[in-house]
C-alpha positions, 0 to 999 in steps of 0.5 A: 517768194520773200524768203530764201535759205542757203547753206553757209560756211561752217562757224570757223570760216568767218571771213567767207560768211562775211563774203558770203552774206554781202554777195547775196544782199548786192543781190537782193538778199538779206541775212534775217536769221543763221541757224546750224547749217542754213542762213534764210534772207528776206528779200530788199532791193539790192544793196552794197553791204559791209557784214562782220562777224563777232565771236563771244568768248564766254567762260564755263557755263556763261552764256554765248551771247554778247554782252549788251554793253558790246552790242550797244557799242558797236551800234553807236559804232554804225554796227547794225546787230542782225542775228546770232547762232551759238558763239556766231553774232552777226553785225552790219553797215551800209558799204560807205558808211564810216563804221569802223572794224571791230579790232585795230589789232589783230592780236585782240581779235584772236582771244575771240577765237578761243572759245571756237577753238575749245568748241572743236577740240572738245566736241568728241570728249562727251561722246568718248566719255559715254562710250568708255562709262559704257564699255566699263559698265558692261565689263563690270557686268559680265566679267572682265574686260575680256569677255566684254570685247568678245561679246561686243565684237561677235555682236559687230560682225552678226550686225554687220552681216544682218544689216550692212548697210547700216553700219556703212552709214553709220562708219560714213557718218563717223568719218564725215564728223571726225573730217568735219571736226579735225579740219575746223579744229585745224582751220580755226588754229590757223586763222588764231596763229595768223591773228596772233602774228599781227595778220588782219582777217580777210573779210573777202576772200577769194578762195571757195574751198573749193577742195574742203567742200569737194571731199565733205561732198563725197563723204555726205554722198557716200553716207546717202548711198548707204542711207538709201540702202539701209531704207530699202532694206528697212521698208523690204523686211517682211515680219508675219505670222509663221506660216504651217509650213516652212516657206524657207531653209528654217524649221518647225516643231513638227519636224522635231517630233514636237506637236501642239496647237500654236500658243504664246508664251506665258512670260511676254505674250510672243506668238510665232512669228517670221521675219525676212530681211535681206542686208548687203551679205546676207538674207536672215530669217528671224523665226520664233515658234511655240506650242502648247499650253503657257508655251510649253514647248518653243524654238528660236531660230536664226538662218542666214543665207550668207554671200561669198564675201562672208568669212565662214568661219570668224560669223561662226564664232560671232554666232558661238560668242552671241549666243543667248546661254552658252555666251563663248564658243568654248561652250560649244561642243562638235558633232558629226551629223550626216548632210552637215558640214559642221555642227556644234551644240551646246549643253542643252537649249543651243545648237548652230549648223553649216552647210554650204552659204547657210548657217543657222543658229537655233535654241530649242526647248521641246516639252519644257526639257533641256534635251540634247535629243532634241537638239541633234534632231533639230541638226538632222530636221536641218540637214534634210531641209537644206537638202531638199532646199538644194534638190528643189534648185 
């Protein structure tokens, strides 16, 4: 094998990429080409060289390349110009050759820095700016500020609950860039102060890192733990036609009174359809059916079996403030319905029920009426499976 890739040193760590690619061509191995996270070296005969790292300083929307003059200088100067990576040019020389440093004084290799420095302070403004335009965009859209909070944090928790893994990896994510990003905004400013002192830049260094590399260590792990997860519950999801009869503490039509052949509805041609998916706290059943003619009639419902680690009563609420019309909790009115603990509708197309660990959230439209019938019959079809589910256990 004439190739070999190793994971390098992030770009603020110069003197360690410098260390690092001379250690591996006295082994045999030279830098050919350095991308975002790996170098790759061709194999050679084993050699003593000297590698240096220059940093380009381009101004707003110049290019990061160095400039051909500076490159053709630093040939002239016995610098063999090997690769580039962003603001990341890479020179070399044999160890006793005469080429000189690329800097007498400190201080002028510090201005190089400034460009890598901008590069970390200001890697989070275009994600920060997205998501404020957005916030602002959707609170224009649905009323105020208030409501928009409201809605995103009810769709926060269900998603949570839903998919738990998924926003671990996605929190594990956030913190690991955010690490990554404040201790290379932190170490670039301290190597710029140390040159601006008159420090020269080790090119050898003798640490490793060793306590940086250990805690983004952990962090990369913790995010591939809840990675693996998030797979397992992605490739264990079971999407299928909705079965006669309910295989799960869910509804049909026909338990309302509604019959009819099964059909798909006019707007965008859904079928009736069952999807079970089981997250960290909680296994969900995503159903959806409907019957007659054009869809005359048609329920959707969602029922979560929840795990004891979820408060009952802020996912309620999520439930209330996402639901598709009544969008508040304030919309939902409370009913007593025999076998339920709690149940509450809302005009007529919504309707939530809890009963111990089991909460569902459904719309129903029968006959192509808004009927609040229809809804209290849907608590009590809710209330006698649930308990018949508990009977079976």
């Amino acid at each position: 094998m004439n190739r070999r890739y190793r994971l390098h040193f992030d770009n603020y760590a110069i003197g360690e990429n410098e260390k690092l690619y001379s250690d591996m061509a006295a082994q045999g191995w030279f830098l050919e080409k350095r991308g975002s996270y790996l170098s790759r070296f061709r194999r050679g005969e084993p050699a003593e060289m000297r590698y240096r790292i220059e940093v380009s300083a381009p101004g707003f929307l110049e290019e990061t390349d160095l400039p051909e003059e500076q490159v053709a200088v630093y040939e002239d100067c016995g610098w063999k110009y090997v690769t580039s990576s962003g603001l990341i040019h890479v020179f070399s020389s044999p160890a006793g050759s005469d080429a000189p440093e690329f800097y007498a004084d400190p201080a002028q290799q510090a201005l190089t820095l400034r460009a890598l420095r901008r590069q970390y302070i200001w890697a989070w403004v275009p994600v920060t700016v997205m998501l404020l335009f957005n916030f602002l965009m959707a609170a224009a859209m649905s009323g105020g500020m208030g409501e928009v909070v409201s809605k995103w944090r009810a769709e926060f928790w269900l998603g949570w609950v839903a998919a738990t893994a998924l926003f671990l990896f996605a929190g594990a994510l956030v913190v690991w860039a955010f690490y990554e990003f404040v201790h290379a905004a932190w170490r670039t400013g301290r190597l710029y102060r140390r040159m601006k002192k008159g420090i020269p830049l080790d090119h050898n260094p003798k640490g490793r890192m060793l306590l940086h590399r250990t805690v983004s260590g952990v962090l990369l792990g913790v995010m591939a733990v809840f990675g693996l997860l998030t797979f397992w519950q992605w490739v264990s999801k079971d999407t299928r036609d909705l079965p006669a009869a309910a295989d799960g503490p869910y509804l049909m039509l026909a338990d309302l009174g509604i019959e009819g052949e099964r059909s798909q509805l006019f707007y965008d041609d859904r079928t009736s359809k069952i999807t079970v998916e089981r997250s960290l706290l909680a296994t969900h059943y995503d159903v959806f059916e409907v019957v007659g003619e054009g869809g005359t009639a048609w329920m959707y419902q969602d029922v979560y079996r929840l795990s004891p680690w979820v408060d009952r009563e802020v996912f309620i609420r999520s439930l209330m403030g996402d639901a598709t019309f009544a969008r508040s909790p304030e919309n939902f009115r409370e009913v007593t319905v025999e076998g339920l603990e709690e149940a509450w509708v809302s005009g007529g197309l919504e309707c939530i029920a809890v009963k111990g660990n089991l909460a569902a959230y459904v719309t129903v439209l029968g006959q192509g009426q808004e009927n609040e019938e229809t809804l209290e019959a849907a608590l009590c079809a809710l209330a006698e499976c649930w308990a018949d589910e508990e009977n079976e256990c």
